[in-house]
C-alpha positions, 0 to 999 in steps of 0.5 A: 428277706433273710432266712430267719425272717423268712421262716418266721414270717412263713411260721406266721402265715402257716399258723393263721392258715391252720387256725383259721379253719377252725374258726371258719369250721369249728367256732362255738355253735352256742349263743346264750340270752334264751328264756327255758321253755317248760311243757305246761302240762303235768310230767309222766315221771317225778324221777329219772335214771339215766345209765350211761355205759361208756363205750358200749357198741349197740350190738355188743348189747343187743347181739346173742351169744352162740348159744341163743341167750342173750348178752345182758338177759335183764335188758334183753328182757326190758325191751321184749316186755317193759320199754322201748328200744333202738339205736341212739346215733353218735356224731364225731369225735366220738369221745366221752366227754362230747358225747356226755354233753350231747345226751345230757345238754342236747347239743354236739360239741365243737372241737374247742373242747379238745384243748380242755382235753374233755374236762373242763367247760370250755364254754358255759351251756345249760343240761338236763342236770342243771334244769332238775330239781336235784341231781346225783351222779356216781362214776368217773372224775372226768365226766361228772365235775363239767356238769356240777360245775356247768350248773346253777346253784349248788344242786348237782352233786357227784360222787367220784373215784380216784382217776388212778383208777382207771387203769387199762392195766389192771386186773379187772376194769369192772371194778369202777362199775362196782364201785358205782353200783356199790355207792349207789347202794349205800346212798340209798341206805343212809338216806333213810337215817338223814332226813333232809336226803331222804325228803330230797330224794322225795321232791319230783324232777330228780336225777339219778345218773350212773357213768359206768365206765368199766366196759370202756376200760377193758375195751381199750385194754383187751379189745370189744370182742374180748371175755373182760368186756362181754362180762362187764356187759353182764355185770353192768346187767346184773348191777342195773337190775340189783339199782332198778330194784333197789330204786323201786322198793325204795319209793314203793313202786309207786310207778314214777320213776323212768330210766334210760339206758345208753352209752356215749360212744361205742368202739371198733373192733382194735379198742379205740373210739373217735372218728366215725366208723359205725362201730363207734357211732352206733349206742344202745338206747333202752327206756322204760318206766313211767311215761314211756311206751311198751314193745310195740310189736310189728310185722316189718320194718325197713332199715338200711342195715341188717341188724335187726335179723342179727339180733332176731327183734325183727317182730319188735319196733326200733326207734333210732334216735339222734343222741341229742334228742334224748336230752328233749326226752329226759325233760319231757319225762320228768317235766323240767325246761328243755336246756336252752342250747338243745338242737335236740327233736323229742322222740314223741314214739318214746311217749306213752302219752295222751296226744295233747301231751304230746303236742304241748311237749313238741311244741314247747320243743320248737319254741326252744329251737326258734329262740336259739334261731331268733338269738343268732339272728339278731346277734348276725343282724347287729354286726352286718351293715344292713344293705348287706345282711341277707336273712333265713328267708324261710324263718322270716318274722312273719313266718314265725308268727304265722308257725306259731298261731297256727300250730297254737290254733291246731292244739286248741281246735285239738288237731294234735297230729297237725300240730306235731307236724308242724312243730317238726317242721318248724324245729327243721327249719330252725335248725337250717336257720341256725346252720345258715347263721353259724356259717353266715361268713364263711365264704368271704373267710373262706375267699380270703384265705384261699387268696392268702395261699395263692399269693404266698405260694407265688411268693416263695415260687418268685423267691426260689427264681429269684435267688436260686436260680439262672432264669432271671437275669440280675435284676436292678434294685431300683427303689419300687414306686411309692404309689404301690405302697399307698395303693395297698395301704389304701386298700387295707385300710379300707378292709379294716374300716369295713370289718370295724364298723361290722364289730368284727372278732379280732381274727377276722382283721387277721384273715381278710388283712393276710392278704394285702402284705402278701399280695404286696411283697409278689407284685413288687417282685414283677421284674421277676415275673416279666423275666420268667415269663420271657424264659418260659415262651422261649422254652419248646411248648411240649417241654412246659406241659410235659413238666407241668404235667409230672407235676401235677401228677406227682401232687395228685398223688400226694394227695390221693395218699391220704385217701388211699394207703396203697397210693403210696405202694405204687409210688414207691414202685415207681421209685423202685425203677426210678435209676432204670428209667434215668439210666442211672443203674448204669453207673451203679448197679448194686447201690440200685440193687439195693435201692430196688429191693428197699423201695419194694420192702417199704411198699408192703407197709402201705398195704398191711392193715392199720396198726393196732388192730392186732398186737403181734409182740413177737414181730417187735421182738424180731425188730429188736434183735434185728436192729441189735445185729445191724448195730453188731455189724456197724461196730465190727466195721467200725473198730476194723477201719482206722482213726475213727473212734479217736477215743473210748467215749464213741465206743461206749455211746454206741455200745450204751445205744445198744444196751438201750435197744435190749432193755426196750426189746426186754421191757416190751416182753416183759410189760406185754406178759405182765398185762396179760396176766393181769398184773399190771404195769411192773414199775422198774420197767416204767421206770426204764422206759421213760429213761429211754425215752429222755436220753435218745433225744441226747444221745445223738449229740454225743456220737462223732459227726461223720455222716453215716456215724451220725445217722446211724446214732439217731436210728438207734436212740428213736429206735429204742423208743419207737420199739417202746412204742410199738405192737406189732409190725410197725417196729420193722418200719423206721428200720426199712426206712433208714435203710431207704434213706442211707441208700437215697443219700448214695443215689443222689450223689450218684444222680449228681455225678450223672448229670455233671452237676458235680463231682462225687463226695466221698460219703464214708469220711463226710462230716456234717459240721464241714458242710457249711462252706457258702462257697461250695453251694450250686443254683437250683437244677431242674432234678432239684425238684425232683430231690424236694418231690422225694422228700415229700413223699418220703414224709407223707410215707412216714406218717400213713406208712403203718396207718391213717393218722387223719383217723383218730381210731386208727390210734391204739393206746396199747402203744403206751402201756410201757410208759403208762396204763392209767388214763391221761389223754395228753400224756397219752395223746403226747406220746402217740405223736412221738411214735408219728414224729420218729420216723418224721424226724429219720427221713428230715435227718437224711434229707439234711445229709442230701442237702449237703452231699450234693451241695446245696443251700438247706433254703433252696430245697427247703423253698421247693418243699415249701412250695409242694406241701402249700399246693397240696394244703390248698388242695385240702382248703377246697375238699373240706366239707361241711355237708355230708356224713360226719365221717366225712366232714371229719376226714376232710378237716383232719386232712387238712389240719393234718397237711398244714401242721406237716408243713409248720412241721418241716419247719421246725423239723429243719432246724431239728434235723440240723442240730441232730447232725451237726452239734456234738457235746463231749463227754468230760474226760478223766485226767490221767494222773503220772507218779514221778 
């Protein structure tokens, strides 16, 4: 197979093992086709509020300030004397758009909504909105249109601002929250002028909902602990008291309007939410009104947390809740059907309610559940061939039956605590019954896919002993038996007829088919096996081991890395003594100096805290003036030495490079300043900002094609941009990075000489579009392995050097704010990929200029490296979890994810890393006119 083909055909297979994890873990939980259950009996409420602060932390509401008081006096007070109160938990990703749907449809989201970027519906759900009789919503364009779109008929109505609101640069995020306030207000007034508003705003199985999104904004923009975000706390305090009034004049205290007060997700102490430290996962939740309880006052209370002697309401029960159950809740109160697709519990201590009530509601609630239970049952039970479908034994249909006569009968007898009891057990069971059903496939996908992996890495290993290699001797090409084509024919065949008669998804003959080509291309190449074979038992037995066993240790590592940062210091010490170990200083003892002093520099990164947990502006400063006096250094070397700018046009693009590197230093100041003070981002430095971003990708391009000329172009475009984007000490990053790969490109060409590989090349006048002689490429050596391991592990340096990029809080949006402030989570998200790609796309230029120094097909390493990140994604496939906390179920899947994208990454970073080197565009020269 030629390269082309081979990296296309690996492109292919990395892509469906990346995608098949989320059909395995991340399909839609949802099935449709149930019928809405409603409480028979006469709700508490005929309205509801709901207030939904975004990203408010429960303790950033609950805590008191230094001096005692409270942070929101009027909520504070709701709670000690009026309603019920506790800590509603968030599951992951923890983002607005999820956690909307999981308190207002009672269901956790899957991970497909990603793609919509959290707006759209990506698949159609039911929702307390959709189940009321009228629905009237305030707040942002990005929650409120799902819901009215989602529903039936035309009784959702929103009323929203502009999206060029939210903006984290501008002089005061609460102003969203007023605005809500404020036409919440006005609706209110001009209702009694319109009497077909007013008569609807009188029917019962109303909702009001209030989407404050102010506390979120400044959050992202000055930090939780920040005086902005504790006084939109207080605003938002005062504005629900100023509505709550309003509310209640307006329909004469007539004692049936209940309101709920929480958040969607809460924030960590940097300003970002997503993943699942307790910080995010962790929202208020305050109700009060008709049909919810009182304070209940008690003596102690146990909670694996010390909250309640931080917030002194030890002497006040708290009732923690899931954050789909408070859909359940909200029905319950003003009598509407539980959404059909809620797996939430309704909280019953919530209730000021008679038993029987009670009873009904929870009852109504299990019901709800076992017909999503029953739907998913029979949709497994149609696409499983009989004498293989193996049922949720603990849900038979005898045993339904038997749940719901008996807790009928309890009701009737009016043992309503028995009842209650057995409803949660059966809301339990259903809910591991719908679990078992969502995952019913998942092993054989699983097993099919794990023997995918294996073979394909056998596959590349026997490609890589094949033709890179003296191990195997030159193998005759005789044509393969016909029979093992049949055979696996025969075989897939099989597989596909199986998966037809079940009405399997397309993907499905995607995953359980992979394997037979793949196994089929390593079994024809058993020459090859039954050589290396031979080679290997010929080989002294302590020499095998100790190889596989450095091996194995160096992938541990790897993958140790993504666990812990600071795996990643001790092996770039043990890099740092890497020439003394292999005697290599020896023959070069300042280029080892240098190495030495630049693996330690670049170890300390690992071990500083994530970034953006603590802008540190003066530091990008720093690295930009250094990067400058470098660049000083580099064309005072430059014009001294001889026939190397053959033209003014090098001079002026490195001089251009470094006029770009001051603008970024300046803008980064300036638009740093100008937030701080509150005036937002200036638009002459937006403007410049996004020029810079464009032009260092060309840049490169037109810089001279010597080797260290070459690279040295390409730090200093990405520099420019990754200063852009940078708050603190990670702008020092790509600069000790570069130092260590321009040193790596020396050492290997001493390593070559050292082991009589080849003579050294002489770096200074090495030009890459010279390097592609096919004669002049050498088979693989042993220390190649060690070369591609180097590669590797640089990679895996560049995206955990500066922080955990598998953890989506660790990202800070304040990293953007030189290209833009307004809230675009692509545009956003787009640019926080670039500041992970730069450094990437540093170490894979410098890995193209070992490739060529030390004379060596880009295939045959790039095979090995191939090989490296496949076990390690393997590794990966078999740590994801699906049990556990959600931090943890997220982690491992991000992992994963994270590990299968760097290896489609290298792919194409290949490529890039090639064209970044070698292509060159000049610049149109003027014609020099002579008088005669």
């Amino acid at each position: 197979m030629d390269m082309p083909a081979f990296i296309l055909a690996g492109l292919l297979v990395h892509c469906v093992f990346l995608l098949s994890i989320f059909d395995i873990y991340f399909s839609s939980p949802l099935v449709h086709g149930m019928t809405p259950q409603q409480t028979p009996l006469p709700p508490p409420a005929k309205r509801l509020v709901l207030f939904v602060a975004d990203g408010l932390r429960a303790d950033s509401l609950y805590e008191l300030n230094s001096n005692n008081t409270p942070q929101a006096p009027y909520l504070r007070g709701i709670l000690e004397s009026n309603g019920s109160w506790g800590i509603s938990h968030t599951r992951v990703p923890t983002e607005s758009r999820p956690g909307h749907v999981a308190l207002i449809a009672g269901f956790y989201e899957d991970v497909s909504a990603v793609a919509k970027g959290w707006k759209e519906n990506p698949v159609e759900f039911d929702s307390v909105f959709n189940e009321s009789k009228y629905t009237w919503s305030w707040g942002s364009p990005d929650i409120l249109p799902m819901f009215a779109k989602g529903a039936t008929g035309d009784h959702v109505y929103t009323f929203c601002y502009g999206a060029e609101n939210e903006d984290f640069g501008s002089q005061d995020a609460a102003k969203l929250d007023t605005w809500v306030f404020d036409h919440v207000k006005s609706f209110f007034n001009s209702s009694r002028s319109n009497q077909t508003l007013f008569s609807a705003l009188n029917e019962d199985k109303v909702v009001l909902f209030l989407h404050l999104l102010g506390i979120d904004t400044n959050g992202h923009a000055h930090r939780p602990n920040s005086r902005e975000y504790k006084d939109n706390i207080k605003k938002v305090d005062k504005g629900v008291q100023e509505i709550v009034s309003l509310i209640e004049n307006f329909y004469g205290n007539d004692g049936k309007t209940a309101f709920i007060l929480t958040s969607d997700h809460g924030m960590t102490d940097w300003g970002s939410h997503g993943a699942g430290h307790p910080s995010e996962t962790l929202t208020p939740l305050i109700v009060w009104g008709a049909g919810v309880n009182y304070p209940q006052k008690v003596t102690s209370q146990f909670f694996e947390d010390s909250f309640l002697k931080e917030w002194k309401l030890e002497n006040l029960k708290r009732l923690d809740v899931n954050q789909a159950d408070i859909a359940p809740l909200m029905a319950s109160l003003i009598g509407v059907p539980f959404p059909v697709n809620s797996v939430g519990t309704l909280p019953l201590e919530y209730l000021n309610n008679s038993a029987h009530f009670k009873a009904e509601s929870i009852f109504t609630n299990a019901v709800q559940i076992l017909e999503q239970f029953k739907v998913k049952m029979s949709q497994k039970k149609e696409t499983t061939l009989s004498f293989l479908f193996t049922p949720f034994k603990p849900l038979s249909d005898s045993e339904q039956i038997h749940f719901l006569k008996k807790t009928r009968l309890y009701i009737q007898q009016q043992k309503y605590n028995e009842a209650i009891c057995l409803c949660k057990n059966l809301i339990n069971l259903a809910l591991e019954g719908l679990s078992y059903y969502h995952t019913y496939d998942r092993l054989f996908l699983g097993l099919s896919i794990a023997l995918s992996f294996v073979g394909w890495t056998t596959y590349v290993i026997l490609v890589i002993i094949k033709t890179h290699t003296n191990l195997t001797k030159a193998v005759q090409t005789n044509k393969e038996p016909a029979v093992l084509f049949y055979s696996f024919a025969f075989v897939g065949l099989v597989i596909g007829f199986f998966l037809l008669i079940q009405t399997c998804p397309w993907t499905y003959y995607i995953y359980c088919l992979l394997p037979v080509p793949v196994w089929y291309a390593v079994v024809r190449e058993i020459p090859v096996i039954q050589d290396l074979a031979a080679n290997l038992l010929s080989l002294p037995i302590h020499q095998s081991v100790g190889f596989l066993l450095v091996c194995t240790l160096g992938i541990e590592i790897l993958v140790f890395s993504f666990f812990y940062r600071s795996t990643l210091t001790i092996g770039l010490l043990v890099f740092a003594g890497w020439p003394v170990i292999t005697q290599l200083w020896v023959q070069a003892k300042t280029t080892t100096l240098i190495w030495t002093l630049l693996c330690v520099l670049l170890a300390i990164f690992p071990l500083m805290p994530v970034v953006g947990r603590e802008p540190n502006i003066p530091l990008v400063i720093a690295a930009g003036l250094l990067t400058l006096l470098i660049s000083c250094f580099s064309l005072a070397s430059l014009c001294k030495s001889e026939n190397k700018y053959r033209n003014k046009e090098d001079l002026k693009v490195l001089l251009y490079q470094m006029l770009s590197i001051a603008l970024s230093t300046y803008v980064v100041n300036s638009t740093h300043d100008s937030l701080k003070n509150k005036q937002g981002l200036p638009v002459l430095n937006q403007i410049i900002s996004w020029i810079t971003l464009v032009s260092s990708l060309m840049l490169p391009l037109l810089s001279p094609t010597f080797l260290f000329q070459r690279l040295f172009s390409i730090l200093l475009s990405l520099m420019s941009t990754y200063l852009l984007l940078s708050t603190g000490y990670e702008a020092l990053f790509p600069l000790v990075l570069s130092g260590l790969m321009f040193v790596w490109i020396n050492m290997e060409q001493e390593a070559l000489q050292y082991y009589g590989l080849s003579l050294k090349s002489k770096l200074a006048v090495f030009n890459f579009t010279c390097a592609t002689d096919i004669t002049q490429f050498r088979q693989l050596h042993l220390d190649d392995i060690r070369r591609s391991f180097f590669f590797v592990f640089f990679i895996v340096t560049a995206f955990f050097g500066t922080g955990n990029i598998a953890s989506v809080n660790s990202f800070d949006p304040a990293s953007v704010y030189c290209f833009l402030t307004v809230f675009s989570p692509f545009m956003m998200g787009g640019l926080l990929v670039l500041k992970v790609v730069i450094p990437f796309v540093l170490v894979s230029c410098a890995f193209e200029a070992v490739q060529v120094t030390t004379q060596l097909s880009s295939k045959s390493l790039f095979l090995i490296v191939l090989v490296i990140s496949d076990i390690m994604a393997l590794h990966f496939f078999f740590l994801v979890k699906d049990h556990g906390s959600w931090l943890d179920i997220g982690t491992s899947i991000s992992h994963y994810v994270l590990v299968m994208s760097l290896t489609i990454f290298m792919m194409l970073m290949n490529g890039l890393a090639q064209l970044l080197t070698t292509k060159r565009f000049e610049l149109p020269r003027r014609t020099k006119h002579h008088s005669m």
